[in-house]
C-alpha positions as CSV (number, residue, x, y, z in Angstrom):
1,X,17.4,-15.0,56.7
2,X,16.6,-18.9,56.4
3,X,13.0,-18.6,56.2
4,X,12.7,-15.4,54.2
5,X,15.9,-15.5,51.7
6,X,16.5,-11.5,53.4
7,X,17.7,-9.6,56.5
8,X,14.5,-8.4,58.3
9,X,15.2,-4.2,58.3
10,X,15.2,-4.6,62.6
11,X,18.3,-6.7,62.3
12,X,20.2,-4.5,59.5
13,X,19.3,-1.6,61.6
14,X,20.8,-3.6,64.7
15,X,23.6,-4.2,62.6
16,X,24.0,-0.7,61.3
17,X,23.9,-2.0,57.6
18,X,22.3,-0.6,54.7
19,X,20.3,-2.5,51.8
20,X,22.5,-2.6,48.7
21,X,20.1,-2.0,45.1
22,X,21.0,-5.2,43.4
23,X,23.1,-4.1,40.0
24,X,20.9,-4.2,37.2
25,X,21.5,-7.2,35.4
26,X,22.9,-6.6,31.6
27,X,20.7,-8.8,29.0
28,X,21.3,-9.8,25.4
29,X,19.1,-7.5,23.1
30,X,15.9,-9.4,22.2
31,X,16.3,-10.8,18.6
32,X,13.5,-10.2,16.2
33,X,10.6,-13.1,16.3
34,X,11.0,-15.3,13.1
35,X,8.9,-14.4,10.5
36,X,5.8,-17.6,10.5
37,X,4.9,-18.6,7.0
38,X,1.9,-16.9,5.5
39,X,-0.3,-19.8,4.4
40,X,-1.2,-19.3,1.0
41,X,-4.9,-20.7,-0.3
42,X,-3.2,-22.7,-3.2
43,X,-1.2,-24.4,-0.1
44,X,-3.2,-27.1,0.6
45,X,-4.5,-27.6,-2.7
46,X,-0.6,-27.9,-4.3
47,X,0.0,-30.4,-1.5
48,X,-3.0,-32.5,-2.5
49,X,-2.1,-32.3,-6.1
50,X,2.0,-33.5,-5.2
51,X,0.0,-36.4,-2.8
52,X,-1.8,-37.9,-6.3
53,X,1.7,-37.3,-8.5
54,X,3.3,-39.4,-5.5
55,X,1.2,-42.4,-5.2
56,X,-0.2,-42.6,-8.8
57,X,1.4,-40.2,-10.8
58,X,-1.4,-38.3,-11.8
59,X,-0.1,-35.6,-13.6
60,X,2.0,-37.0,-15.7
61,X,-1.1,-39.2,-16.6
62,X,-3.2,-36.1,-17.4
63,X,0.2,-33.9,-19.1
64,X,0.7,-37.3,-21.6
65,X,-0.2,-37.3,-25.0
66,X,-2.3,-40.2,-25.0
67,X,-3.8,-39.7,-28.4
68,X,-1.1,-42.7,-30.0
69,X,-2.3,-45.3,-27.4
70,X,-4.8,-48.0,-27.8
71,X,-8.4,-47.9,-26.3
72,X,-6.7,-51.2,-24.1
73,X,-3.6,-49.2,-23.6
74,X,-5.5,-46.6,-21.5
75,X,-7.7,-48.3,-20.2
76,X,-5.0,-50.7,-18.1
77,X,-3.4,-47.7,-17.2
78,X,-6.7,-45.9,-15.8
79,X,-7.4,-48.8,-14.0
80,X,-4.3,-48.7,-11.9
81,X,-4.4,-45.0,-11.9
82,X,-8.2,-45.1,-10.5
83,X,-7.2,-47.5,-7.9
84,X,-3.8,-45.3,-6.5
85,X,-5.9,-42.0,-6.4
86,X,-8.7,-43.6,-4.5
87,X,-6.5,-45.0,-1.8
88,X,-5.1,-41.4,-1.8
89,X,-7.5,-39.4,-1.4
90,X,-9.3,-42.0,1.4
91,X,-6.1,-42.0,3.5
92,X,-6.4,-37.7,4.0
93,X,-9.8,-37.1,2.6
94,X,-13.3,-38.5,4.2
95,X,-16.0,-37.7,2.1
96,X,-19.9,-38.3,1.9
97,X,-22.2,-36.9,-0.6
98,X,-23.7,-33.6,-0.3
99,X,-27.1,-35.1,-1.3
100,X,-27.8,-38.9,0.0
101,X,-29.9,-40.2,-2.9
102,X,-30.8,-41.8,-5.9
103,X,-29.3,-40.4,-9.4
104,X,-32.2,-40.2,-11.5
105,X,-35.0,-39.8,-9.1
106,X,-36.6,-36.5,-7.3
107,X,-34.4,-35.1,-4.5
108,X,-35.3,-31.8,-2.2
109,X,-32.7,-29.2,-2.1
110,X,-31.0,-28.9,1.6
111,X,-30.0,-25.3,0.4
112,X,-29.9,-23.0,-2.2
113,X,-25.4,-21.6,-1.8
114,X,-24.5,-21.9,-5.1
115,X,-21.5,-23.9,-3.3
116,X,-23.7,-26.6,-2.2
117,X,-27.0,-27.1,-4.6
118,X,-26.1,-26.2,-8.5
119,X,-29.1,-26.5,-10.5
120,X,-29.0,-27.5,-13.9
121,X,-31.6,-27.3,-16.9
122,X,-34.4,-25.5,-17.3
123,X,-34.1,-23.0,-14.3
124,X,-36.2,-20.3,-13.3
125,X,-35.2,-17.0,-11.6
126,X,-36.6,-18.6,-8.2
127,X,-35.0,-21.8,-8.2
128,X,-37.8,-24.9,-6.9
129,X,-37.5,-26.7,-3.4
130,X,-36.1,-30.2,-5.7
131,X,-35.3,-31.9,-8.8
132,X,-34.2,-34.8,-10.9
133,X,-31.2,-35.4,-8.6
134,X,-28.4,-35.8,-11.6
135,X,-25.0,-36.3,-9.5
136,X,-24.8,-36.0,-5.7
137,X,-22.0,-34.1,-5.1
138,X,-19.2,-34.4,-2.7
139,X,-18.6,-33.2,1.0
140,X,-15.1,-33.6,2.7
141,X,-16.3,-34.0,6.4
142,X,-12.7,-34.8,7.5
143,X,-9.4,-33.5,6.3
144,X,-6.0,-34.7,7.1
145,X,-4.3,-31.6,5.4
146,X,-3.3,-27.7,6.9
147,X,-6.1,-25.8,7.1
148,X,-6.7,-23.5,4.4
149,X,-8.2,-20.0,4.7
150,X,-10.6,-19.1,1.8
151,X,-14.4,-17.2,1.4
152,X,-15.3,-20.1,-0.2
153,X,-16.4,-23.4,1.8
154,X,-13.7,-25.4,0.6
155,X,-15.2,-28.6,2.4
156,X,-18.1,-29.0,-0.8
157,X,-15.7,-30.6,-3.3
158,X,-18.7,-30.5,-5.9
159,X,-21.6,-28.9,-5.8
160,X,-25.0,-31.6,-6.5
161,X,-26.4,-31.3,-9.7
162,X,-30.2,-31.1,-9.9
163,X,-32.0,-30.5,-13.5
164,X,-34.7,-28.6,-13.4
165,X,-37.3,-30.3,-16.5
């Protein structure tokens, strides 16, 4: 009984006993599982948006009037303003641009996704391998937010611009 936590069935024979069935043992019926929160796309991009209204106020930058203020007026404020959304978005976002290169000088598409490469001018139905490279776009390549699910690669912030002449 020491070593194996039971009567060996030679000694409760010996003994003339009988194994008891253990009672079954009542439980508590099993609650339902909570619910998890269904992430919604807008998610991330709502928690983004209350990130810039919380360091710089952005919103209630862009939902002002500003028509009344001076040129000098706005311009203070914008410089502030810059300075609080680029320390935001560099303490969750990293980002790097989607084409490394010059503005204003000839730059090779790395794709044609419409979500990565949007080419601007003069375009024919078979877009060309390059082009005046007009803005370079933005990549996230690291994220400090939830993941959102979307069709759409949400790490190209804006797609490069390449005119076609």
């Amino acid at each position: 009984m020491l070593f194996q936590g039971a009567l060996s069935p030679e000694v409760l024979t010996s003994l003339s006993l009988t194994r008891r069935e253990a009672a079954p043992i009542k439980t508590a019926p099993a609650k339902p599982a909570a619910a998890l929160p269904v992430a919604k796309t807008s998610d991330g991009a709502l928690q983004f948006l209350g990130i810039l209204q919380r360091d710089s106020r952005l919103v209630d930058f862009l939902m002002e009037d500003i028509a009344s203020y001076s040129d000098d007026q706005i311009g203070a404020a914008v410089r502030e303003l810059h300075d609080q959304c680029r320390d935001s978005i560099a303490r969750y976002v990293t980002l790097q641009p989607v084409i490394d290169g010059v503005e204003g000088t000839f730059a090779k598409a790395p794709s044609n996704d419409p979500n990565v490469i949007k080419f601007i001018g003069n375009v024919p139905a078979k877009p060309p391998s390059g082009g005046t490279l007009r803005h370079k776009g933005w990549r996230a390549t690291k994220i400090d937010l939830p993941a959102l699910s979307a069709k759409q690669d949400a790490a190209i912030i804006a797609p490069a611009e390449i005119e076609i002449e």
